[in-house]
C-alpha positions in Angstrom: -9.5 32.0 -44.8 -13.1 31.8 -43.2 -12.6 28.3 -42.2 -9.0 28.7 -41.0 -10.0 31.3 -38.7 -12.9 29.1 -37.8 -10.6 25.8 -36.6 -8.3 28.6 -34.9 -11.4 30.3 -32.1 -12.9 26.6 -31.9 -9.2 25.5 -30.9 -8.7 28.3 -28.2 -12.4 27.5 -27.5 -11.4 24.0 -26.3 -8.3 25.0 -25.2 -9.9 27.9 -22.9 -12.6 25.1 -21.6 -10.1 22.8 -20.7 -8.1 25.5 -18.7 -11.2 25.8 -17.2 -12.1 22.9 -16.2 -8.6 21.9 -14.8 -8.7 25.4 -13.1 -12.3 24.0 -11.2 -10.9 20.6 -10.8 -8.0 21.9 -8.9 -10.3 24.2 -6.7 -12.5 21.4 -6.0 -10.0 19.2 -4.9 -8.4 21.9 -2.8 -11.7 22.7 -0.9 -12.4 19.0 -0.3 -9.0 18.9 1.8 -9.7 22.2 3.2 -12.8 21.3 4.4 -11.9 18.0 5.7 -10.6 17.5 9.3 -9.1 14.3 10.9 -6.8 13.0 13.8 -3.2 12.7 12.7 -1.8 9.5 14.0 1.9 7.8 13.8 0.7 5.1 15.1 2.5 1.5 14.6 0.2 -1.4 13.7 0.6 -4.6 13.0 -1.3 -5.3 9.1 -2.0 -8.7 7.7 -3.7 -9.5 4.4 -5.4 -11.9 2.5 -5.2 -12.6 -1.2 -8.0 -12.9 -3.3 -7.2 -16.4 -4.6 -3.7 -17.8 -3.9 -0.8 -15.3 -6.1 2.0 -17.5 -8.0 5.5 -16.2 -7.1 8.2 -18.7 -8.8 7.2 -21.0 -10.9 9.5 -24.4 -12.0 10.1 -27.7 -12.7 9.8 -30.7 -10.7 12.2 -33.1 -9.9 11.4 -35.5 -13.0 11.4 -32.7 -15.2 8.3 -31.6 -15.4 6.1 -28.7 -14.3 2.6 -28.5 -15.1 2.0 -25.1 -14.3 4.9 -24.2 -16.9 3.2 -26.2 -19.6 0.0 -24.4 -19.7 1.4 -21.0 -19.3 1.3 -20.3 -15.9 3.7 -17.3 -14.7 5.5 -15.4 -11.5 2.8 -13.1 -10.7 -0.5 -14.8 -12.1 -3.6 -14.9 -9.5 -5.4 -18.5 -9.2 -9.3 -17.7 -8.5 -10.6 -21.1 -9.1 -10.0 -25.1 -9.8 -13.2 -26.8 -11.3 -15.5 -23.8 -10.6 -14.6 -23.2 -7.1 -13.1 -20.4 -5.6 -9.9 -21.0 -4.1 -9.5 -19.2 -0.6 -6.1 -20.2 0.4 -3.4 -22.2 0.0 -4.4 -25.3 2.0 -7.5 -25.0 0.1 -5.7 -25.3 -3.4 -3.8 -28.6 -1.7 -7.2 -30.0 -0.4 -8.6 -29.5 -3.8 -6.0 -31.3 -5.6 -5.6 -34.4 -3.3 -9.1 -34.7 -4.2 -8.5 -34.1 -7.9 -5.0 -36.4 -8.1 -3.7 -36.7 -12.0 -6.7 -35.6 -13.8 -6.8 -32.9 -16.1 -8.5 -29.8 -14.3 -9.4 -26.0 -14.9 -8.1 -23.3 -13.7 -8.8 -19.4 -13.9 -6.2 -17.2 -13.3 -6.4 -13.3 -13.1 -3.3 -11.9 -15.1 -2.7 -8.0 -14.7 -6.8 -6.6 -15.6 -6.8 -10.0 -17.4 -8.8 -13.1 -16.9 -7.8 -16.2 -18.8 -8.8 -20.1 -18.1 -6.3 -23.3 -18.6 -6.4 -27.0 -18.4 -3.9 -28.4 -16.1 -3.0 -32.1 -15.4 -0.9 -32.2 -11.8 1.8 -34.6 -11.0 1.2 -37.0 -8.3 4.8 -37.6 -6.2 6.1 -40.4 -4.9 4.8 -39.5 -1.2 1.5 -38.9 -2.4 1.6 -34.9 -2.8 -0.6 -33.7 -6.1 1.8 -30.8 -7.3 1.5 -28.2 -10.5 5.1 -27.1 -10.2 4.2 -23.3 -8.8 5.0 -21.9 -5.4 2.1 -19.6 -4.0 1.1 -17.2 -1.1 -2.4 -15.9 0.0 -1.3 -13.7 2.6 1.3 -10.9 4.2 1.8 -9.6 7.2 3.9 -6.8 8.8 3.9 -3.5 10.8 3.7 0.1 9.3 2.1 3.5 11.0 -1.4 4.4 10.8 -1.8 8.1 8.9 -5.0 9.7 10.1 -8.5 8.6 11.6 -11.4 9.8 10.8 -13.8 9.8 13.8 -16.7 10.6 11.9 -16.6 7.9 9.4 -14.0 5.4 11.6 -12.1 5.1 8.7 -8.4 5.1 8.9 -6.0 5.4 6.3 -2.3 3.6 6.7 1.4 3.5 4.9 0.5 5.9 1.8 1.8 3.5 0.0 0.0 0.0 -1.3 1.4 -4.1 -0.1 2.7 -5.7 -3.0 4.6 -9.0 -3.3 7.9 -9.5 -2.0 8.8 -11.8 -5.0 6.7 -10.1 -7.8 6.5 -6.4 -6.8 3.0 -7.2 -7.6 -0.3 -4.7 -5.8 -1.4 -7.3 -4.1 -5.4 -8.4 -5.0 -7.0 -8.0 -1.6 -9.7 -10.6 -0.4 -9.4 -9.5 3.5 -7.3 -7.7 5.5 -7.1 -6.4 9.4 -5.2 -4.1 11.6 -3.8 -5.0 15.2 -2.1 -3.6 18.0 1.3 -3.9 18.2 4.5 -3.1 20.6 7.4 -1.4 18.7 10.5 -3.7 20.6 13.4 -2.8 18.6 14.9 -0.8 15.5 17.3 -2.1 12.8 19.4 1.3 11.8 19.4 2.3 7.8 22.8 2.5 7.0 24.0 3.7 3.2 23.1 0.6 1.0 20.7 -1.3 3.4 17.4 0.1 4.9 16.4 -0.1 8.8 13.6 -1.5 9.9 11.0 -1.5 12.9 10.5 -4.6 14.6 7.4 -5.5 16.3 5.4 -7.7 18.5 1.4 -7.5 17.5 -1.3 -9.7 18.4 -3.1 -12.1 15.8 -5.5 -12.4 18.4 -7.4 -9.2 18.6 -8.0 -7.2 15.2 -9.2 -3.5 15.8 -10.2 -3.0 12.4 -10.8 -4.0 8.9 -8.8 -3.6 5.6 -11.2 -2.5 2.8 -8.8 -1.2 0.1 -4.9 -1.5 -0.9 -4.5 0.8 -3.2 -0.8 2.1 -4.4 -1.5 5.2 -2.5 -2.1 3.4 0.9 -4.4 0.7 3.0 -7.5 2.2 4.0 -10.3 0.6 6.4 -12.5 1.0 9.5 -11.6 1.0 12.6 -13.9 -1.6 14.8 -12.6 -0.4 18.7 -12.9 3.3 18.7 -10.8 3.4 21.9 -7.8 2.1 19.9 -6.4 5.2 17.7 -4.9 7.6 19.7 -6.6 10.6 20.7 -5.1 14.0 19.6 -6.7 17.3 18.1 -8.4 17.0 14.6 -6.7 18.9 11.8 -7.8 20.3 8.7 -5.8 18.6 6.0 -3.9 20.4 3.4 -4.7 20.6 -0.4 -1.4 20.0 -2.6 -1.0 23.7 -3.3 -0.7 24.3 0.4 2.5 22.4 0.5 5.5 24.1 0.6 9.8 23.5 0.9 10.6 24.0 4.6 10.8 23.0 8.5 7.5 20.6 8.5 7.2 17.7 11.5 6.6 14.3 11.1 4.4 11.7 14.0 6.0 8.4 14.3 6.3 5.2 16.8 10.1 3.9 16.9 9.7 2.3 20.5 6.6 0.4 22.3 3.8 2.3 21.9 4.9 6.1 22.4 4.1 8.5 19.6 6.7 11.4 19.1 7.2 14.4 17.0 10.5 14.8 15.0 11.8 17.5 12.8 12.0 17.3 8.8 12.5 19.3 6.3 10.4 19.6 3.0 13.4 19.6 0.5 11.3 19.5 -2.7 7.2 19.8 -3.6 6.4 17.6 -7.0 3.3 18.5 -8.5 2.1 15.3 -10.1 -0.9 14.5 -8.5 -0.7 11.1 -9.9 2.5 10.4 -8.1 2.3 8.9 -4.7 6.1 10.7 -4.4 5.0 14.4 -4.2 7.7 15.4 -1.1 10.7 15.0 -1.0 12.1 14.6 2.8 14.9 15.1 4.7 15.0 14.4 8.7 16.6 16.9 10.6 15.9 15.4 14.2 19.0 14.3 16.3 16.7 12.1 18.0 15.5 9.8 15.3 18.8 10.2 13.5 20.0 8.5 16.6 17.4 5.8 16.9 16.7 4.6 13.6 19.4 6.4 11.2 16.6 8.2 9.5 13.6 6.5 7.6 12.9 3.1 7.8 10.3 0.5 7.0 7.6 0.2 9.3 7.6 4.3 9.5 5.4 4.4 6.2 2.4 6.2 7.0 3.9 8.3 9.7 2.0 12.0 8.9 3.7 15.0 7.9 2.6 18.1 9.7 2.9 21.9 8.3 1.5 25.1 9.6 -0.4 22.8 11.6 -2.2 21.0 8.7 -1.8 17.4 7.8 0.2 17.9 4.6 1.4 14.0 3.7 2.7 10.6 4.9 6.3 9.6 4.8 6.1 6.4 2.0 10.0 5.4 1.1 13.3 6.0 1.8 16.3 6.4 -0.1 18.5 3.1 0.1 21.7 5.1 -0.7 20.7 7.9 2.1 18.5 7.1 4.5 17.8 10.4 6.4 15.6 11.3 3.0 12.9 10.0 1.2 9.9 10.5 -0.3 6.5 11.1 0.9 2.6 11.6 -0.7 0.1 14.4 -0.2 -2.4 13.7 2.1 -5.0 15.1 -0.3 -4.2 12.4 -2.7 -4.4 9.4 -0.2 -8.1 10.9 0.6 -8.8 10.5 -2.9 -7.7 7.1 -3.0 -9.6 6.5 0.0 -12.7 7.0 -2.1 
């Protein structure tokens, strides 16, 4: 009886302790956000990335038949770091590397998921002198989304709320280096039911104003390098998850050139996860983006969400079977991620 009773008080004990201790995590967090102030944005930029290594996004045979990639276990999604001890950097790289090489059997690490494994390869020479392995690869992306928030303090800038992953392999894509550049919203694509819209762009490879640190699945974070780029607007405090709340919130967004606008949304639905990088669910309400763009569409991730005049979140998807909704993450959580 004595030792029943005994498990039973050190059970609530640790039960009690761990209420606690979510109870203070939750406050923390919370007063981090409250405390925190930065410049809401919806501003378009152009983003382009750089793998680190070269990522594998088909892999088959060639046209005798064979595919030395296939042979020693090379798959869609696998990251190539290195061929005979040195770092691959790009593409071109990998093809200088194995001109050099030709039909000899070679090493390779790859980087699968947390993963690292090493093979021996032998590539095919071709007929016109190519040195193949029977994989396709990329080592960079490049597109337009919105800019979130900027920190003057810190010039660091937080972008899409959501991470770059693969076209082909859905795959978080390893980032080596990235950068962020101006660009000119020139047209829109409408959603429709079935098929998403999309902004389209004109940004200059030329001149970067600021550097990708992180891609994380809860957004692209960096510094910005010309401090007369973000747009200027008043600091707000930003909002901590249990400050959100179903109702009339507004949304800042760039659908044409380089104008930022405020549109009306509604907060349809608050999920709690603070894992999740969907905690809101959205609905526009303006007649004026309904009319441009049809609702949500890509390009607009990382346009902020506004309530009570607190930064509350950043639009992040869209639903392809209704695009005037869509989902959107707390801004508290892509500070986090920030790090």
């Amino acid at each position: 009886m004595y030792e029943a009773r005994g498990k039973s008080l050190w059970g609530r004990a640790a039960a009690l302790c761990a209420a606690i201790l979510l109870a203070l995590t939750v406050c923390v967090r919370g007063a981090y956000a409250q405390e925190k102030t930065v410049i809401p944005l919806g501003q378009a930029v152009g983003i382009k990335l750089f793998a680190d290594g070269v990522l594998v996004v088909d892999v088959s045979e060639l046209e005798d038949g064979r595919s030395p990639a296939l042979q020693c276990g090379i798959r869609e999604g696998d990251l190539l770091l290195t061929f005979n001890g040195e770092k691959i950097v790009s593409t071109e790289h990998l093809q200088k590397l194995l001109r050099e090489n030709g039909d000899k059997e070679a090493q390779m690490t790859l980087q699968r998921g947390q993963a690292y494994e090493t093979v021996n390869i032998t590539p095919v020479c071709g007929d016109d002198g190519s040195v193949r392995l029977g994989a396709w690869i990329r080592d960079s992306m490049a597109g337009i989304g919105t800019m979130t928030y900027y920190d003057p303090e810190s010039g660091s800038f937080g972008a899409l709320g959501h991470g770059i992953t693969d076209v082909d392999t859905a795959q978080l894509m390893s980032l080596g280096s990235g950068s962020i550049m101006e660009t000119t919203v020139k047209a829109v694509k409408k959603g429709e039911k079935g098929e998403p819209g999309e902004l389209k762009g004109d940004f200059s490879v030329q001149r970067d104003v600021g550097t990708v640190t992180v891609n994380s699945d809860g957004g692209i974070f960096g510094t910005v390098s010309d401090a007369d780029f973000p747009a200027r607007s008043q600091a707000v405090p930003v909002a901590g998850a249990e400050e959100v709340k179903p109702g009339r919130a507004v949304i800042l967004s760039t659908v044409s050139g380089e104008e930022i606008r405020e549109y009306q949304v509604e907060i349809v639905k608050v999920f709690r996860d603070a894992d999740s990088t969907r905690n809101l669910l959205l609905r526009i309400t303006d007649p004026e983006l309904l009319q441009a763009t049809g609702g949500i569409v890509q390009g607009m991730s990382g346009s902020p969400i506004l309530q009570n005049g607190k930064l509350v979140g950043a639009v992040t998807h869209v639903m392809i079977n209704d695009p005037t909704q869509g989902y959107g993450i707390f801004a508290e959580n892509m500070l986090v991620r920030a790090g």
